[in-house]
C-alpha positions in Angstrom: -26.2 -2.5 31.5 -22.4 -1.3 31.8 -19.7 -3.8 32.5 -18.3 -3.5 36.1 -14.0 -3.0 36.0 -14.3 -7.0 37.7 -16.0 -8.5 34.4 -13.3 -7.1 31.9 -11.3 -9.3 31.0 -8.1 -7.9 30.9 -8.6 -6.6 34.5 -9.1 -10.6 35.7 -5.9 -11.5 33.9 -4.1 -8.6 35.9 -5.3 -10.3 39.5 -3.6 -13.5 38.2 -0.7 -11.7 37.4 -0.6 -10.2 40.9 -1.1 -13.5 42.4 2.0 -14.4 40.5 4.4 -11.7 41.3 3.0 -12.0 44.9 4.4 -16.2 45.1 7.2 -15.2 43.7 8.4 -12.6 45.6 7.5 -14.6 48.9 10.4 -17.1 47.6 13.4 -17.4 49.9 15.6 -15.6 46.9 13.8 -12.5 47.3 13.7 -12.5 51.2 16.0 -9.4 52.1 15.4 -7.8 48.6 12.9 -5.5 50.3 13.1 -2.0 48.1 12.9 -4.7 44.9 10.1 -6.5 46.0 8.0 -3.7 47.1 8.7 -1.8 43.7 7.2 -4.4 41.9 4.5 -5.2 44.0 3.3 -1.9 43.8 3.3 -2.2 40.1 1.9 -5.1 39.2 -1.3 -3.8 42.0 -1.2 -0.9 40.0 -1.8 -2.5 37.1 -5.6 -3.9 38.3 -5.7 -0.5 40.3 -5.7 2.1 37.2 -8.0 0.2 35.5 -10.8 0.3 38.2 -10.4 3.6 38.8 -10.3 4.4 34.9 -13.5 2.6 34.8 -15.6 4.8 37.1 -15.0 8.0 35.5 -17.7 6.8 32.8 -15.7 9.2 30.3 -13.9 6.9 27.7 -11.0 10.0 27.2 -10.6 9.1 31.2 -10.6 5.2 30.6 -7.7 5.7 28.4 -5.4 7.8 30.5 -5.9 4.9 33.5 -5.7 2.3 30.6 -2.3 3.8 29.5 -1.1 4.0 33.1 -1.8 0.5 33.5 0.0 -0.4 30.1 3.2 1.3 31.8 3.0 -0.5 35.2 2.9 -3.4 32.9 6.0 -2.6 31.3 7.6 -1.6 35.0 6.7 -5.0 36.3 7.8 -7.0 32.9 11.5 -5.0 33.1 11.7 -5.9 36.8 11.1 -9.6 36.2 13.6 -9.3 33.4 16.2 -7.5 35.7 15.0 -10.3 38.6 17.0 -12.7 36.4 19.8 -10.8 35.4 20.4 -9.8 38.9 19.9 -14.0 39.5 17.3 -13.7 42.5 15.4 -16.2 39.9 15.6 -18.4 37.1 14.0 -18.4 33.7 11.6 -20.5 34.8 10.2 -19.0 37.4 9.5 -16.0 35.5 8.2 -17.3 32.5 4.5 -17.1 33.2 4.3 -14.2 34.4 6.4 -12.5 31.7 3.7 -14.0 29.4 1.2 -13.0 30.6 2.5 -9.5 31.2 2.5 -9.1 27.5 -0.9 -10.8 27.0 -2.1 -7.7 29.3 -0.2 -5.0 27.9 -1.8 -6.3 24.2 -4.9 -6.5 25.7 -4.8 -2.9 26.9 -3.6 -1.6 23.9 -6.7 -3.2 22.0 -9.2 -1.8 24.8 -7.7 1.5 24.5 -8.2 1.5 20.8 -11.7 0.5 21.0 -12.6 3.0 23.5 -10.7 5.4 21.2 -12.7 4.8 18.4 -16.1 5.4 20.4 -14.7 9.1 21.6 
């Protein structure tokens, strides 16, 4: 039997980073950065998003487009946590895990999309 998108791995690791960004943008610093915090939330949900909808197309060519998507939102919601610090609505700290764990995703994408590249 096929894997459902809620047993990968890498999708579960993308609900904890939403749960993340989500805390941390209900922090007082981010309170009337509205434009900011919807950006990212929107990125970091698309992140879990693409890769359920990826998953249903049963077409691995299909997986990898939505795989790739997700890799970018990744990216988007990694620079915005960077530019969260820079911009000093946050600290190093409070970013730190889910920075971490944006790359863990993005790494983990990039060895899914290999692997269902090699099976094309």
């Amino acid at each position: 039997m096929t894997k459902t998108f809620a047993e990968f791995e890498v999708y579960q690791k993308s609900i904890v980073l939403a749960k993340e960004i989500f805390r941390l943008m209900n922090t007082e610093s981010f309170e009337k950065e509205y434009g900011f915090k919807d950006q990212i939330k929107r990125a970091v949900v698309s992140i879990s998003n693409n890769i359920a909808e990826g998953s249903e197309y049963n077409n691995n060519k299909q997986f990898i487009r939505f795989l790739k998507h997700s890799k970018g939102s990744c990216a988007e919601v990694r620079s915005m946590l960077i530019l969260s610090k820079e911009l000093n609505f946050c600290n190093e700290d409070e970013t730190k895990t889910a920075i971490e764990l944006s790359i863990e995703i993005s790494k983990n994408l990039s060895k899914f999309i290999e692997y269902l590249k090699s099976r094309v």
